[in-house]
C-alpha positions in Angstrom: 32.0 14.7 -13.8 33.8 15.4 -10.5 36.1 18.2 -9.6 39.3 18.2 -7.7 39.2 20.3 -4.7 41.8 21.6 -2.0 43.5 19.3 -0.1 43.4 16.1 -2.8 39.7 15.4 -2.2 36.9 15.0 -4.9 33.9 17.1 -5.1 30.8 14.8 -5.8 28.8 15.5 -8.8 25.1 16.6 -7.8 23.0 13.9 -7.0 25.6 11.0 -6.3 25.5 9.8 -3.3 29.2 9.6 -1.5 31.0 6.2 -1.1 29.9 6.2 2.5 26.1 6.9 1.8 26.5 4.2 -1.1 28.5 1.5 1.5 25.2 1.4 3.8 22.9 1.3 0.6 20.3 -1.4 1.9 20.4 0.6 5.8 20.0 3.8 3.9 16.8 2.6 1.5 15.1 1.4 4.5 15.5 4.2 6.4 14.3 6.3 3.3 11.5 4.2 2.8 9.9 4.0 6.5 10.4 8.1 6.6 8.5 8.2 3.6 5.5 5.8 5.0 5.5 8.3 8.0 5.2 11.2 6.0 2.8 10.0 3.5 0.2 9.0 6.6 0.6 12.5 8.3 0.6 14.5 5.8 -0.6 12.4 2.5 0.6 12.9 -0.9 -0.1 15.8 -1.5 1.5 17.8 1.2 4.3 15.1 1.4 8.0 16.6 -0.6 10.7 14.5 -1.3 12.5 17.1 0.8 10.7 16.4 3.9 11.0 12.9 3.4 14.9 13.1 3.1 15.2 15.5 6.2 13.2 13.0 8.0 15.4 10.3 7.5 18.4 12.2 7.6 19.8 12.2 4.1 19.9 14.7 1.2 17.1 14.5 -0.9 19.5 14.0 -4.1 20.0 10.5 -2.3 15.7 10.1 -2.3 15.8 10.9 -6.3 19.1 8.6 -6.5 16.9 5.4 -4.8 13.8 5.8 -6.2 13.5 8.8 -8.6 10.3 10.9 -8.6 7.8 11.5 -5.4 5.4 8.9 -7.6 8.1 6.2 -7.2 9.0 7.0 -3.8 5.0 6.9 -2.6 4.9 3.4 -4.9 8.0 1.8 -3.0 6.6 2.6 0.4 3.2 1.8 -0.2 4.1 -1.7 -1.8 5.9 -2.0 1.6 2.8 -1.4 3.4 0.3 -2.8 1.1 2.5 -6.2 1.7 0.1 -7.8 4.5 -3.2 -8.0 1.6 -1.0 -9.4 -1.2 -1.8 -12.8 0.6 -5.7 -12.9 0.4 -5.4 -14.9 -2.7 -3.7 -17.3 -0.8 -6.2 -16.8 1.9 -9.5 -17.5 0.0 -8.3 -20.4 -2.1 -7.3 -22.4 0.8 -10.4 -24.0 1.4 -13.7 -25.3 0.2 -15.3 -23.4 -2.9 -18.1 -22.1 -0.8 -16.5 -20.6 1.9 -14.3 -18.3 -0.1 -16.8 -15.4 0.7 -16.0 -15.9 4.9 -12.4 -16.3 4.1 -11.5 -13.1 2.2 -13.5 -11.2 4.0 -12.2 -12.1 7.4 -8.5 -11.7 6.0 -9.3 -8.5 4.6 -10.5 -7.3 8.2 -8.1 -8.7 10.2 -5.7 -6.9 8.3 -7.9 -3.8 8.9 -8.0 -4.6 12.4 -4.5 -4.6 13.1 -3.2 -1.2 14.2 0.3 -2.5 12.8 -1.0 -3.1 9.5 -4.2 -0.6 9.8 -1.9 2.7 10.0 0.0 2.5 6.3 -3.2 1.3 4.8 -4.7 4.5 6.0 -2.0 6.5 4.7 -2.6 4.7 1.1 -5.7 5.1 1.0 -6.2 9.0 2.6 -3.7 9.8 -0.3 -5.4 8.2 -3.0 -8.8 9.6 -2.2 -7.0 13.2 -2.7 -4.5 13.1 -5.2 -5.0 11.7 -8.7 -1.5 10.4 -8.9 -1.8 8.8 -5.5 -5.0 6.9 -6.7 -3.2 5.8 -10.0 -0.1 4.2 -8.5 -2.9 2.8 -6.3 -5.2 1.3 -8.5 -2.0 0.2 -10.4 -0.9 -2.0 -7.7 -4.5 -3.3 -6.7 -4.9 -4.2 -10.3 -1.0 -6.0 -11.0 -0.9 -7.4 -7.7 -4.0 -8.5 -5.9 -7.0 -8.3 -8.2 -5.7 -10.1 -10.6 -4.2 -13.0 -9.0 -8.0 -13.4 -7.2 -9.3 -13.9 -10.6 -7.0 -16.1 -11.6 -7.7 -18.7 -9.0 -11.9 -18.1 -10.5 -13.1 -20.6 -12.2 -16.0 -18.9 -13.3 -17.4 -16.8 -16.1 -16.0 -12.9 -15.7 -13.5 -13.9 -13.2 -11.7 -10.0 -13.1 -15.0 -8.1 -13.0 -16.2 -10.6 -10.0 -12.8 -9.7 -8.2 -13.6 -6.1 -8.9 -16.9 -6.3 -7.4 -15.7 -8.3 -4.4 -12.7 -5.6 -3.7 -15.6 -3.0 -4.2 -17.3 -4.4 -1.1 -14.7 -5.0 1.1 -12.5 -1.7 0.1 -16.0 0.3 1.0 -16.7 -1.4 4.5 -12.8 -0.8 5.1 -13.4 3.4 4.5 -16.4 3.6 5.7 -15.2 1.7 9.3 -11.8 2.5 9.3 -11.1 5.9 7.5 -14.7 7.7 7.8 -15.8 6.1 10.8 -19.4 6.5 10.6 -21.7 4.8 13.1 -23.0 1.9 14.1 -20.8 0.7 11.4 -17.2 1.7 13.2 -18.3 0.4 16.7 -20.0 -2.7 15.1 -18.7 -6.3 16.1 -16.2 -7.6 13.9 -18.0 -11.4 13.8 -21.1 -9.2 13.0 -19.8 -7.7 9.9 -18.1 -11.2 8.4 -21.6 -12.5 9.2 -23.4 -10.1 7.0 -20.5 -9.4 4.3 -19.2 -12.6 3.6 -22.4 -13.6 1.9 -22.4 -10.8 -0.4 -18.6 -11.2 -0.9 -18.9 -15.1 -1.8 -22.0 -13.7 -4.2 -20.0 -11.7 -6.6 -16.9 -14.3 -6.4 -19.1 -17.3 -7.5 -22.9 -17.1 -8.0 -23.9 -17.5 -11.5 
């Protein structure tokens, strides 16, 4: 409950966010959310605070908790932001012949890998998951509710969700190993190269018998 102060004014109870703070909600989530994206990639989970988050963005970290709760739900919001760009792939693959659904997710999955604008979050997810147990479930949760799942569906073949599974396997791999690990020849390799080879094995898992 608040208390009455000097002067006619109302102390805020801890944790509520003032009417000003509340007035420029949608500004103020934003902001909270792209801090939080930036200190996840830096730092990753582990090292990341809900503190550092709200002094990067400028608020109190009472307003963080208020938005989104725990550090879990904060890295879940942002990385949903950021794991935004993939979410189409379904879209991607089933736009087109049966056959070439192998080519097709594999060069959507790259080009998204490709991009430095969508490249630097990803790395963030994933350097985070590969370190921190709760980074990796929040992770797996959204691969499973929100990608994986709406591949299968659009598989009209037996073991449609292990298929998807094995496909993601593949391409999430390729993605560390290039992108994250960097080893050699594989990160200099051409990118037409690596569809050429890939795809193949991709379209394999998503429809061979």
């Amino acid at each position: 409950m608040s208390e009455a102060t000097g002067a006619g004014r109302v102390r805020r109870g801890r944790g509520r966010p003032s009417r000003t703070e509340t007035a420029a909600a949608p500004a103020t989530r934003d902001r909270i959310l792209e801090s939080a994206r930036e200190e996840f990639s830096e730092r990753g989970y582990e090292k990341t605070s809900v503190r550092g988050i709200a002094k990067a963005a400028g608020v109190d970290s009472a307003l963080v908790h208020h938005y989104f709760g725990t550090k879990e739900q904060v890295f879940e919001a942002a990385i949903e932001v950021a794991f935004a760009p993939a979410l189409g792939a379904p879209e991607a693959f089933a736009d087109g012949p049966p056959e070439g659904i192998g080519e097709r997710l594999t060069r959507f999955i790259l080009g998204i890998w490709e991009n430095p604008t969508t490249r630097t979050p990803l790395l963030a997810i994933v350097r985070s998951a590969v370190n921190n147990d709760t980074a990796a479930a929040v992770f797996r949760r959204l691969i499973a509710t929100q990608l994986l799942r709406r591949i299968a569906g659009r598989l009209d073949v037996p073991d449609p969700e292990l298929r998807a599974e094995l496909a993601a396997a593949q391409l999430v791999g390729l993605a560390i190993l290039r992108y994250v690990i960097k080893v050699e020849p594989l990160a200099s390799a051409d990118l037409e190269q690596l569809v050429a080879r890939v795809a193949p094995v991709v379209q394999g898992h998503l429809t061979n018998p």
